[in-house]
N, C-alpha and C positions, 0 to 999 in steps of 0.2 A: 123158430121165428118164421110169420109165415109173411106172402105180400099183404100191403095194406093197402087203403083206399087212396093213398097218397101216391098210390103210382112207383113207388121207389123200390129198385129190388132189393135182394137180400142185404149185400153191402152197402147200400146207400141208407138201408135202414139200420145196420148196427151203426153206419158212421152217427148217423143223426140222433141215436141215442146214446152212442158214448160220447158225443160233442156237447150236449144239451147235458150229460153228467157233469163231464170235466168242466162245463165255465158255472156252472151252477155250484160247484165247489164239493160234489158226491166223492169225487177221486183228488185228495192232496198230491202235493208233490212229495213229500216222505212217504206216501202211500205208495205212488204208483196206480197203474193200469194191473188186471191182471196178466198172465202171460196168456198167448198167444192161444193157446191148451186151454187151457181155465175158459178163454173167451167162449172156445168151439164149444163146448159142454154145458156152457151159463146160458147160451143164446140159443144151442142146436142149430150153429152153422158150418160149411164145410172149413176147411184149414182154409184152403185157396180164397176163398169169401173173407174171411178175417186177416187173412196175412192184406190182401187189398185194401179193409178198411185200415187197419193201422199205418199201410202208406198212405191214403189220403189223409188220415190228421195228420200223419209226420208233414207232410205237403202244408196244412193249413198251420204248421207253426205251435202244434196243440201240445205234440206228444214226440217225445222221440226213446227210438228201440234200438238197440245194439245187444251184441251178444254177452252172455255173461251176466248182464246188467239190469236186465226187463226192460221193459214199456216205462219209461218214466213221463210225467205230467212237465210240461216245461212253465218256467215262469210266466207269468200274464202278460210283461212286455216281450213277449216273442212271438205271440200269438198273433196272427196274421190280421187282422182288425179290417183290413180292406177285401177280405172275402165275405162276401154277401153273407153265406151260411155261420161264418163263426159270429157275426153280428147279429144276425138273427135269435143264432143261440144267448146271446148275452140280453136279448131285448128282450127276448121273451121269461126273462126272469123278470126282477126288478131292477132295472138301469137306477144308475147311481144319479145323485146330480153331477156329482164329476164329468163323471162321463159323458151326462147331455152338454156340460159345459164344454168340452173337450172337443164335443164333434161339432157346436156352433164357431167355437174357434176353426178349425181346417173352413167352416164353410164361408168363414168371413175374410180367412183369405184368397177362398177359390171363386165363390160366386161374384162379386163384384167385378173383377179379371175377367169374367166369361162375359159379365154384359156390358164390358166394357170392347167385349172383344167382338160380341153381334150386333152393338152398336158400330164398329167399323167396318163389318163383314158385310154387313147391309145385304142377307141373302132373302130374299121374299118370301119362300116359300115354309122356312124356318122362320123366320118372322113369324109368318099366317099361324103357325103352330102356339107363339107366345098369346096371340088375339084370340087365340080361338081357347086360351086355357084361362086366360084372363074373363075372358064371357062367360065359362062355365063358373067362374068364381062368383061375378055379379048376380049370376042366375042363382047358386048356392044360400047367398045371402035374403033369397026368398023364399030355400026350400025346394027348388027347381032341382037342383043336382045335389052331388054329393063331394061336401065341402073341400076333406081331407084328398080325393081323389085329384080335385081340382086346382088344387094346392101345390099337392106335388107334381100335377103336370105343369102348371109355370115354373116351378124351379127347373126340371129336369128340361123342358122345351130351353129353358136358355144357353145348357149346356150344349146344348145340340146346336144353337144358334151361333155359337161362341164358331165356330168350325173347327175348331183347334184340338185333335184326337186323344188328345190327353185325357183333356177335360171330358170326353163323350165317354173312357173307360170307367169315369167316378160313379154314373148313371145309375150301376145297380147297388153300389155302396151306399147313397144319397137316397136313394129310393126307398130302400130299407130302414137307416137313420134317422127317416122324417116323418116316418107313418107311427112313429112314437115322440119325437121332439116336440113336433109340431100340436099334438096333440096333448102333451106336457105344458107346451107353453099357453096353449091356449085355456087354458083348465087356471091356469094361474092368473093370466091376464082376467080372468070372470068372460072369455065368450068363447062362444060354438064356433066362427068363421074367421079366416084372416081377412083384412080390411082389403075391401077389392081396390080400393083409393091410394094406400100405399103400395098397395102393389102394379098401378096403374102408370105411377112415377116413374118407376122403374123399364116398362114397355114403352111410356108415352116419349123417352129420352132412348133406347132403344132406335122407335120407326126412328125419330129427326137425324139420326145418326151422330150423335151427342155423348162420348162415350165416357168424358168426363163426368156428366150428370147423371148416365146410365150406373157408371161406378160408383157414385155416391149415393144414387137412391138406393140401389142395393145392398150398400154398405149399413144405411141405416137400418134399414131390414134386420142384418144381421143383427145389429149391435142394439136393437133394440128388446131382439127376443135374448140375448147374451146376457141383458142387464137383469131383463128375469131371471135366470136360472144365477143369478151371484146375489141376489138378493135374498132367494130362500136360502142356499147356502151361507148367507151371514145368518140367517134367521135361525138356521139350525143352530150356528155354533153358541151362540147369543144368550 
């Protein structure tokens, strides 16, 4: 295994390709990973290189190793879901709807709460950041920018507006999440853009400092792209 154009060294590239196996379903859990040996000779890695990568998925909840026993694959609910990377690896399969339904649920109970939360915080220059993603939205809806980009910089700008550090650690989970949701839901709804008007609701209760109205435009936000993804899921089962 040599480096790639991806900038990642050796370990960083077995990880991301025994990560991108395991959620992809290459390695069962009665299977197992192979050992440690197996890996250095499959990949033509050093030991030290591979004993690293298998503690970084033990870390992301992927895999766990003890002695005696090998590399075992862990169940799906233990798998770390709020690291950037293990999400990535699952989106770049094919995302279930479950799943898009799953993570529109966490954001309909986190997003509302942040902009309810910069509507109180009332900080300006985080503000300037929601106006200034919102613009690049109306400008997208001509072709001027690029829509998805745009998109997710108002959700992720309100996080940041919210000032509450919690909320600001979800950034690169959300960021990751949405650059496929969003564009799932949109595909559904029949258009290219999110509507810069409902999402103008949402900023326009923001500035007045109105955190009620802030909460609730964004709530509907959620719970309107939510109704999409429960609706093809009836459609499947049907």
């Amino acid at each position: 295994m040599n480096f790639d154009q991806s900038g990642r060294n050796l370990t960083q590239q077995l990880v991301h390709t025994l990560g991108m196996d395991i959620v992809q379903g290459k390695y069962t859990q009665q299977q197992g990973l192979p050992s440690e040996a197996e890996l250095c000779e499959q990949y033509n890695i050093s030991r030290s290189a591979t004993r690293e990568a298998v503690k970084m998925l033990t870390a992301k909840g992927l895999i766990s190793s003890r002695p005696r026993q090998g590399i075992r694959i862990e169940p799906r609910d233990q798998w770390n879901l709020f690291d950037a990377e293990v999400l990535q690896w699952i989106l770049q399969g094919t995302p279930t709807l479950e799943m898009l339904r799953d993570f529109l649920q966490l954001r309909i109970a986190v997003e509302p709460e942040a902009a309810a939360l910069a509507a109180e915080h009332q900080a300006p220059e985080k503000i300037a950041l929601i106006e200034q993603a919102l613009e690049r939205m109306k400008a997208a809806e001509s072709g001027l920018d690029d829509a998805l980009e745009a998109d997710i910089a108002f959700h992720l700008s309100i996080l940041v507006a919210s000032g509450n550090p919690f909320y600001l650690q979800l950034r690169s989970f959300i960021n990751t999440a949405l650059r496929v949701s969003i564009r799932y839901t949109n595909r559904i709804a029949g258009v290219e853009t999110a509507s810069y008007k409902t999402h103008k609701k949402v900023y326009d209760a923001i500035v007045k400092g109105n955190a009620q109205a802030a909460r609730r435009a964004s709530r509907d936000l959620q719970a309107e792209a939510l109704e999409l993804i429960k609706d093809e899921l009836q459609a499947e089962t049907a």
